[in-house]
N, C-alpha and C positions, 0 to 999 in steps of 0.2 A: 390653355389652362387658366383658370382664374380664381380667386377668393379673397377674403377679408384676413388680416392682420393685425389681432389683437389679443391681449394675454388674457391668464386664464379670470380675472377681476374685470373684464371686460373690456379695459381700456385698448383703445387703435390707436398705432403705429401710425400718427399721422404723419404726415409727407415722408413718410419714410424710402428707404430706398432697400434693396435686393439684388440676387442675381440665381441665378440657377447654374448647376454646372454636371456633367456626367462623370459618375466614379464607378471603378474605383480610376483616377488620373493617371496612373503608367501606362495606359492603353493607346493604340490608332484606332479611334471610331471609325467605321464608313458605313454609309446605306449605299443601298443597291449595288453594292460591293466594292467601289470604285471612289465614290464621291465621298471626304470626310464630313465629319458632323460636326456643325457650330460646339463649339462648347469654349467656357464659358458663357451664358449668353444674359445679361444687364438687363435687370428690369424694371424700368422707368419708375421715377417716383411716385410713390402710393397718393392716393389722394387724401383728402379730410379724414375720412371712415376707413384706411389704410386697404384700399381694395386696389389690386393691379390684376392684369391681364398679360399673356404671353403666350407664343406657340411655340412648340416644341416637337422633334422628331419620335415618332411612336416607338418607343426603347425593341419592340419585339423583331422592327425592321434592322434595329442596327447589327452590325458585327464587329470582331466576334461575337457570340453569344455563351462562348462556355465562361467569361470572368463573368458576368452577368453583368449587363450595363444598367444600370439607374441614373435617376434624376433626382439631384437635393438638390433644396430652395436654402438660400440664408436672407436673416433679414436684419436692417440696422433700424433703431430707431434715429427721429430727428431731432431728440430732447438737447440743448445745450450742456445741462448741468452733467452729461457725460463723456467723459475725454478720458479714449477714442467711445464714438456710440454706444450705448447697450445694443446687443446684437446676439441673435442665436443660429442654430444649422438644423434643421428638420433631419428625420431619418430617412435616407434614399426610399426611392417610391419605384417602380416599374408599370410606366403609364404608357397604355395601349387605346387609348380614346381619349375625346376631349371629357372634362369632368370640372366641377367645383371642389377643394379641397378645404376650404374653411374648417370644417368638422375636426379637422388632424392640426390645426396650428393652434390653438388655445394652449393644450396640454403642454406643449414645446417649446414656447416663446417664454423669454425673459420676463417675468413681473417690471416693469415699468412704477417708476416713484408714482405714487399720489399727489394730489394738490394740496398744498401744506408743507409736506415734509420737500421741498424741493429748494436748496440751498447749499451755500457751503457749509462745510461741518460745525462751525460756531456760529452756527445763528438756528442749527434745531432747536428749537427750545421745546414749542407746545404743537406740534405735528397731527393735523386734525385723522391720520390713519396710520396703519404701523410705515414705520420708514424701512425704504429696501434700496438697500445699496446691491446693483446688478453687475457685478464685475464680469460677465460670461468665464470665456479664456483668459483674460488678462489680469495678471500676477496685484493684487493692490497691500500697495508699503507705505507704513506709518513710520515717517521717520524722527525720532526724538534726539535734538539738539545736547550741548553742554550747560549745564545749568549752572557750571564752574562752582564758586564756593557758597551756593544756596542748591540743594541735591532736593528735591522733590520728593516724595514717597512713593511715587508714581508717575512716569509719564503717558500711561492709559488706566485713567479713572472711571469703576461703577460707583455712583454712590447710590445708595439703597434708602431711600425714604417711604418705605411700607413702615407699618407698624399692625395691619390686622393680624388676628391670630390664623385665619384663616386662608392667607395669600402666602403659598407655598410653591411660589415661583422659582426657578432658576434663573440666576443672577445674568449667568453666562452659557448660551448653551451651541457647543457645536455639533451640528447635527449630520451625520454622515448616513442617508440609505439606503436599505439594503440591497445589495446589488453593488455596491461603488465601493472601487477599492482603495478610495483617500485614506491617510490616516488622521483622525480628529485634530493632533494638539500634539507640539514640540517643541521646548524649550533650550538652547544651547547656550556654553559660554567657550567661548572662544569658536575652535572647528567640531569640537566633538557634543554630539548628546548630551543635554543632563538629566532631563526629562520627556516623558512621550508618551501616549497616549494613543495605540496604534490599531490598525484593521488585520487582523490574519490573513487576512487576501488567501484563505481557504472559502472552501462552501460556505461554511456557516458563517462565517462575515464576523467571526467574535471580537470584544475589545479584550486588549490587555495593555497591562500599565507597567514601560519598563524604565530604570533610573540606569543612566550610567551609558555608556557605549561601548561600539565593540561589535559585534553582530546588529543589521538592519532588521528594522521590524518585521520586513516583509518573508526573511529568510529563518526568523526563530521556528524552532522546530512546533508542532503541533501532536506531536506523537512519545507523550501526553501534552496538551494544551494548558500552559501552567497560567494565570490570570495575573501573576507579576514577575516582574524578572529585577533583579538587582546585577546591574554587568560590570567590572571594572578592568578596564584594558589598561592597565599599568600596573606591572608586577609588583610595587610596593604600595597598592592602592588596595583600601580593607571595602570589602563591597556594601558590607549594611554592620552597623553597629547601633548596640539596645541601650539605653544610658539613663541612669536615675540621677536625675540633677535633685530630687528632692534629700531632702535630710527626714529622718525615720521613718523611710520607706516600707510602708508593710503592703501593696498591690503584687501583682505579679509581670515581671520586665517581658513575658511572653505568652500568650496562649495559644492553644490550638485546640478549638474545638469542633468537633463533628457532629452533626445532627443524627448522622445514625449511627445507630446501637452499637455496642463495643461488639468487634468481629473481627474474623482474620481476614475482610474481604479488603481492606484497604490497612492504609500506613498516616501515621501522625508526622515522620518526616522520613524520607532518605536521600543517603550521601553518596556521592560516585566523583571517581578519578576520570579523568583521560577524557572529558567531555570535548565535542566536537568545535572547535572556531568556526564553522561555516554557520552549524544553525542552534549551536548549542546542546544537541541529543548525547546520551551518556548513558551505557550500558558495561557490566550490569553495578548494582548498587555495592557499597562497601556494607556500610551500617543502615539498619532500620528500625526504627519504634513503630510496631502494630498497631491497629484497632483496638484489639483485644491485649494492649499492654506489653508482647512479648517483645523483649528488646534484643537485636540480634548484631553481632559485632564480631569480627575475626579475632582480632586481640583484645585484652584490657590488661594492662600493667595499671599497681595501683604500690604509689611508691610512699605511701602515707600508711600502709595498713588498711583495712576492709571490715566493718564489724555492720552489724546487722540483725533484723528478728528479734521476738520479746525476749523476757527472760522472766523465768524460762523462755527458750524458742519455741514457737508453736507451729505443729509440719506442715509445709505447703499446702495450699488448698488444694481440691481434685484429688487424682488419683494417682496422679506421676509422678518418680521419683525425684527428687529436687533437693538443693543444697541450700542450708539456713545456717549461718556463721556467725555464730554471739562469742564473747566472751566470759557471761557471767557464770555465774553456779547453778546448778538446778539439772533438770533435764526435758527433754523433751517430752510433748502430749503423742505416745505413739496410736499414728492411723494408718490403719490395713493397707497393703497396696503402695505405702510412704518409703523410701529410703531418706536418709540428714543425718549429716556431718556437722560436727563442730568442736571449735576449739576453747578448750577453759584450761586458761595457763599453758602448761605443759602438755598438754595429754590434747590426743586427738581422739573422739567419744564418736561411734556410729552409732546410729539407729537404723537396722534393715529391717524392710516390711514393717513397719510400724513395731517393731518388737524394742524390749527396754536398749536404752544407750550402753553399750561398752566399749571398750577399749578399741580402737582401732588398728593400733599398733603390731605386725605379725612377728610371730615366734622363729625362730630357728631351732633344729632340732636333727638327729643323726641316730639312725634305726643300725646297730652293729659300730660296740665300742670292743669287741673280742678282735682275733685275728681276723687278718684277710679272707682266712678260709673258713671259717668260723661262719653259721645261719644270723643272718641281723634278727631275724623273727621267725618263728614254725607257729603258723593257727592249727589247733589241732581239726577236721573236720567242722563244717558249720561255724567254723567263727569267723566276722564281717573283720574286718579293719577298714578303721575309717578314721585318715587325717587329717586333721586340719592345718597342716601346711607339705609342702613338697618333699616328696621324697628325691634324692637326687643322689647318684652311683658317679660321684668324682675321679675313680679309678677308673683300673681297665677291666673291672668284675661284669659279669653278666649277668640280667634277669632273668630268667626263667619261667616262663605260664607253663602249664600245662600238667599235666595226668598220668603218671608213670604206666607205661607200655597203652594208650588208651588212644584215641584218638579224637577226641571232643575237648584236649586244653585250648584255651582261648582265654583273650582279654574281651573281657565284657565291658562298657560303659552306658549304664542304665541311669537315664534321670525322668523328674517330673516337667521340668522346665526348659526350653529352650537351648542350646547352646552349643562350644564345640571343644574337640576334643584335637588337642595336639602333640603329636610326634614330631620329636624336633632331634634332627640329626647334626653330628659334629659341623663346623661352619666351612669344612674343607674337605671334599672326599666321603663325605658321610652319605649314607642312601638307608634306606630302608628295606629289609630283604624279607620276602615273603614266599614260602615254600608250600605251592599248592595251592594259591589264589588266594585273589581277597575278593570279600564276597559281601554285600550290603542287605540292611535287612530293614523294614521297617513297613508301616502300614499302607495299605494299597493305594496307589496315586501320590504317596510322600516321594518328594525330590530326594537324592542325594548328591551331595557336591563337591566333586572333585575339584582341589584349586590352589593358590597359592598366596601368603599374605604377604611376601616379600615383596615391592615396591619394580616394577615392569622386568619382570621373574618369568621366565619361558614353562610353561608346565608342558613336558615331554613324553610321550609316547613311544617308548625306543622298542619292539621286539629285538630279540637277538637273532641273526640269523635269516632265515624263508619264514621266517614269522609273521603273522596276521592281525592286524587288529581287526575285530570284525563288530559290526553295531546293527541294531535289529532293523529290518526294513522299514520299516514308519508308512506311513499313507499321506495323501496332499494332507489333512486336517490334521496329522499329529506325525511332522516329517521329521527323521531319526535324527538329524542335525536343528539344530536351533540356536539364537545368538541370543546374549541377554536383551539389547534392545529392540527385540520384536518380537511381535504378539505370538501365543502359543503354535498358532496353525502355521507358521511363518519360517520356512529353511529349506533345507534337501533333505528328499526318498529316494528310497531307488521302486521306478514305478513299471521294472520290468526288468526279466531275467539277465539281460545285457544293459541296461538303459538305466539313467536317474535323472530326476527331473529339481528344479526350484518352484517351489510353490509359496504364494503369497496371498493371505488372508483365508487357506483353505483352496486355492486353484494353481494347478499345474500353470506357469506362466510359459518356463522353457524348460524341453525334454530332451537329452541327449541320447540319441540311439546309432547303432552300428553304420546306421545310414548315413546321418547325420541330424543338427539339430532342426527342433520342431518350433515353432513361438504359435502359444493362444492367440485365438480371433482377434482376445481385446487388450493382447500387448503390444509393443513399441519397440523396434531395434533402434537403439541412442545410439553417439559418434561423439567422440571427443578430439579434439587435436593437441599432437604432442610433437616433439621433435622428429621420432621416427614415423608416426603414423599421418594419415592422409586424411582429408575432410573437413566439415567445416563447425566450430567450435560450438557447442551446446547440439548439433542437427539432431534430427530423430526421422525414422519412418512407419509408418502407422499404414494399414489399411484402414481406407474410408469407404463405408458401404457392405452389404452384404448379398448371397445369393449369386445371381452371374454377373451384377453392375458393381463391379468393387474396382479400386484405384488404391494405388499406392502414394500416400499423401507424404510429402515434407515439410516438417519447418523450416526447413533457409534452403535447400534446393528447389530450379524449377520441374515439376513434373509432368510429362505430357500427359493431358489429360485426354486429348483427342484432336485430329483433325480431316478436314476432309478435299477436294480437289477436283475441279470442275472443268471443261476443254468444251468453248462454243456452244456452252448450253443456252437454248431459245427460251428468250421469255415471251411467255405471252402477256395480252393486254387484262390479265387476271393474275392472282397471284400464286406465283412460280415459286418451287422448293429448290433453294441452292444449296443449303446447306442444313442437315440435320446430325445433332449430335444426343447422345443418351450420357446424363447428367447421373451423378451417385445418390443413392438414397438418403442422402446425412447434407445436414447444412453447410456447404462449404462455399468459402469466398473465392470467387472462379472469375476471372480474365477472360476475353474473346477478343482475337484480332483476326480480321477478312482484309484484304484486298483484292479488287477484280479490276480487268482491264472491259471496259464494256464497248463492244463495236455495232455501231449506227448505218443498217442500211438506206434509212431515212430519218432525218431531225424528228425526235419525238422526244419525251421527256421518261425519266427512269425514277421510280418508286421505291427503296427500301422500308423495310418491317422485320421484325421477329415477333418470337409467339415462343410461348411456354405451355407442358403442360400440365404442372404440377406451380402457382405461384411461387414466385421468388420476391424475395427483400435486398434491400438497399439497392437496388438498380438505377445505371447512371449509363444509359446506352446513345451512344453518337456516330453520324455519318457524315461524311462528306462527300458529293458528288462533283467532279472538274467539267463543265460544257466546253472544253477549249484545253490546247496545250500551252497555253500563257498564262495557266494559275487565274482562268474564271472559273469560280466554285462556288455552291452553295455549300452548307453545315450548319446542323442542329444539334442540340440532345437534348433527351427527355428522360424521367425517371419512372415512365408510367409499371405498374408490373400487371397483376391480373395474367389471365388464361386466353385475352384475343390478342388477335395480329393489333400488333403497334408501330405504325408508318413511323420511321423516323423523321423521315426527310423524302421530299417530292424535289426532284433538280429539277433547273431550268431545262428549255431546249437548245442544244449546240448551235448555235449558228450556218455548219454546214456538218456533214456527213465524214465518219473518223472513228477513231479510237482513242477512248479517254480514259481517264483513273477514276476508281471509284472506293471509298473506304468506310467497316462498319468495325466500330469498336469500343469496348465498354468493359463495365463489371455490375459484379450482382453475388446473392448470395441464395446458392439455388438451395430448391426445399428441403426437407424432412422425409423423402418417399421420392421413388425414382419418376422419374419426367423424361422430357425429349424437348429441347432448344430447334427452332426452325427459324432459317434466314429464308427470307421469301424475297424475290425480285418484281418488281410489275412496271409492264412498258408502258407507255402513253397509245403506241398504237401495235398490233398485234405483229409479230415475226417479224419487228421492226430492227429487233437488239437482241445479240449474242454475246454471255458473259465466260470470261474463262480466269481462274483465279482459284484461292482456295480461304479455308478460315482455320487458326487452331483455338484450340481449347486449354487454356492451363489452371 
């Protein structure tokens, strides 16, 4: 191997030195299976023009071959003005010929100072090209002395003597890219953060700017990704405070503005409890101020009073109902579709529907000041009654509906709007008793809804007796049972004279019938583990595939997927089928392990291959062949996939005649459409080798 060493401005590494080494280094190299490989191996001082030469082992000879062996070059310069050298590490190469690599080390080598700027730090002055201080890996510390009782203002100084209007330089700039997970810029006093400047060491590589410490940069959450963080990890420490040192202050101590348009699609701030110490994430919000203004907040105590709106008040804008709270005199501008409240002095004044302000205050009032037994009110035929506050029967007197000797009395409740209607029995022992059904009525497709307002209240279903509750059979799209939190088509039917099923999104999922139950093609039997029950925690099992090549797939168990078993099968000097197996029509990630024992009636060498006949992806297939029972072996693996035979590995020839080990094993992820997997054997020389072993499939 050979080439030239120098940076990307041109300059050579003159008399520079290097060495080359094989990684990854926890490994035992050897070639030809036995003998280990120089490594480290020193590469003589560069010349003038930083050119060196060196030979090295062809990486494809070495083993193992599954860590992938490589060869990295490093090199040092022989400049003085740096202690220890400037120096860099190229990225490992896998070199199977001799070659010049010049082309690859510009890009990767350290910029080396220019001439001019080459001195100790106080005597740069006027550097005839930019000065580059090359630290590679090595940490470089400025250390600033006591200045005792004359304090400096700095003991690292820019001073800035530009003056065009057009030199828009940055003073100072550290430059992190993209790809590199440094964080810019971090200031401390004592052990902790005060300031930082850090990389999200996500994808996107974003800066954000956090004060304080407490959580490391690399750990803040990203989900949302906030672009400043103020931290303070001492319980009596205030994290960010707004402060008007001036005197008649008329600015504003905060803003927040957004570029886009006032919406409900984002928030101007919000606040959350119980945020996490590891990465700072905090779900869900207490309070939030809108886009579009609306302010939301569980409580507001307001121990000053509250006044508000013109005065007059004028009703919210829009169309929704909303509260405006003055105290002056006047009244409200009523608009259609408005409700507003307000107080003037004494009196609580509504306005509903935009209609004029009155009293808001309700009445009390008592229909039957005569005897107990005495009518509180007789309408004669056709007359409404209609109150405006409650009637309420304090005794033990009874109501009565209905229609002497008739059978159509009833309690009617007719309105234009929305709303509900309550029966409300005594708090102990009260029920509601209904003689001869109760029965719902209302326009075709309207819900009605049975339920309960009482706070985690059992709503019961009691017949008396051999009694039945009985509910219409429903179909999979509109099944008789349904929960509030799922979609219309989403519950249980009964989808047959003995049988009911669970259907989800409009499909029978599972059916239970006299037999037993049924699961759709494209459902899942799930497993949970609990004290009494058996299995393993989250599992599931799914068929994979359809037609006659189906398999029953798991996530956490293994499942045999197939295998097969072979007894002195002849290979000949062409290639021989040892093993075929039929693959599911659907992508799935699949395992193969073969072992055979192969016996030698005469020293010839043994050929493994597979072959697919539908391609596969991610493929990582490997073999090992032993010529000897003292652990002489060859092994490879390759990733090739395609539809031809693919040799893995050719073994040596045994030294003499026997029986040895042989091993083929890998993973892959077979097609979309059924196939067939073949292990092919092939001799060096015809009915030389008989293999007997087997392979499975999981």
């Amino acid at each position: 191997m050979t080439g030239v060493v120098v940076d990307s401005n041109g300059t050579p590494y003159q008399n520079g030195s290097g060495k080359v080494q094989l990684v990854p280094g926890n490994q035992q190299w050897l070639v030809n299976g036995t003998n280990p490989v120089n490594t480290p191996i020193a590469i003589g001082q560069l010349d003038s023009f930083g050119h060196f030469s060196v030979q090295l082992t062809n990486t494809s000879l070495i083993t193992p071959q599954g860590p992938n062996p490589q060869w990295q070059f490093c090199f040092n310069s022989s400049l003085a003005v740096a202690n220890p050298p400037l120096g860099f590490c190229m990225a490992p190469l896998s070199l199977t010929s001799s070659q010049d690599i010049s082309a690859l080390i510009p890009a990767q080598a350290v910029i080396l100072p220019r001439p001019g700027a080459v001195g100790t730090l106080n005597t740069i002055l006027s550097p005839s090209g930019p000065t580059v201080l090359g630290t590679g890996t090595f940490p470089t510390t400025f250390t600033a002395g006591d200045f005792g009782v004359s304090p400096v203002t700095g003991t690292f100084n820019i001073t800035d003597t530009s003056s065009s209007v057009t030199d828009t330089s940055y003073n100072l700039n550290v430059a992190v890219p993209t790809g590199s997970y440094h964080n810019p810029f971090v200031a401390s006093v004592g052990p902790n953060n005060a300031f930082a400047i850090c990389n999200t060491n996500g994808a996107t590589h974003t800066s954000i700017v956090v004060a304080g410490a407490g959580i490391l940069c690399q750990n803040l959450t990203v989900s949302p990704l906030s672009k400043m963080w103020a931290l303070a990890a001492t319980s009596n420490h205030t994290a960010l405070t707004v402060y008007d040192f001036a005197t008649g202050y008329t600015a504003n101590l905060l803003q927040l503005f957004a570029r886009t348009v006032s919406s409900a699609n984002y928030n101007f701030f919000a606040t959350c409890a119980s945020a996490s110490n590891v990465d700072g994430s905090c779900s869900p919000t207490i309070t939030t101020l809108r886009g579009d203004g609306l302010f939301t907040t569980p409580n507001i105590n307001f121990t000053t009073g509250l006044t508000g709106g013109a005065s007059p008040p004028t009703a919210c804008n829009g169309t929704n109902s909303c509260i405006a709270l003055n105290t002056s005199s006047g009244s409200v501008t009523p608009v259609s579709g408005q409700n507003t409240i307000r107080f003037v002095g004494s009196n609580l004044l509504c306005s509903i529907n935009g209609g004029v302000e009155t009293s808001c205050s309700g009445g009390s009032g008592t229909i039957n000041n005569a005897t107990a037994a005495a009518n509180a009110y007789y309408a004669a035929a056709g007359t409404t009654i209609s109150p405006d506050t409650s009637i309420v029967d304090n005794g033990t007197g009874t109501m009565t509906f209905g229609t002497v000797g008739g059978n159509t009395g009833n309690i009617t409740f007719n309105g234009t709007t929305s709303g509900s209607v309550s029966l409300t029995t005594p708090v102990t022992g009260g029920a509601l008793n209904l003689n001869g059904g109760l029965n719902f009525t209302g326009a075709s497709g309207t819900a009605t809804t049975i339920g309960t307002t009482t706070s985690n209240a059992n709503l019961l279903i009691s017949p008396n007796g051999t009694g039945l509750v009985t509910f219409n059979t429903g179909t999979a799209t509109n099944p008789a049972f349904n929960f509030a939190a799922h979609a219309s088509n989403t519950g249980i039917y009964a989808s047959g004279p003995a049988a009911f099923a669970f259907t989800i999104t409009g499909g029978a999922k599972l059916q239970i019938l006299a037999s037993g139950p049924i699961l759709a093609d494209t459902a899942s039997y799930g497993f949970s583990q609990t004290a009494s029950a058996t299995g393993t925690l989250g599992a599931n099992l799914s068929v994979v595939g359809s037609g006659t090549t189906e398999y029953l797939n798991s996530s956490t168990p293994i499942i045999d997927g197939g295998k097969c078993q072979v007894n002195a099968l002849s290979i000949s000097n062409s290639a021989t089928t040892i093993c075929t197996f039929t693959l599911p029509n659907a992508a799935t990630a699949t395992r193969i392990d073969c072992s055979f024992a192969y016996a030698e009636s005469s020293t010839t060498t043994l050929a493994l291959d597979y072959q697919f006949a539908q391609a596969p992806t991610n493929v990582s297939m490997s073999a090992e062949i032993k010529t000897s029972n003292t652990n002489a072996a060859t092994e490879a693996t390759i990733t090739t996939a395609g539809t031809t035979a693919n040799t893995i590995l050719t073994g040596g020839t045994p030294g003499a005649t026997g029986t040895f080990l042989a091993n083929v094993f890998g993973t892959f992820t077979s097609a979309a459409a059924t196939g067939t997997l073949i292990i092919h054997g092939t001799a060096g020389a015809a009915s030389a080798i008989t293999i007997s072993g087997g392979c499975f499939v999981h």
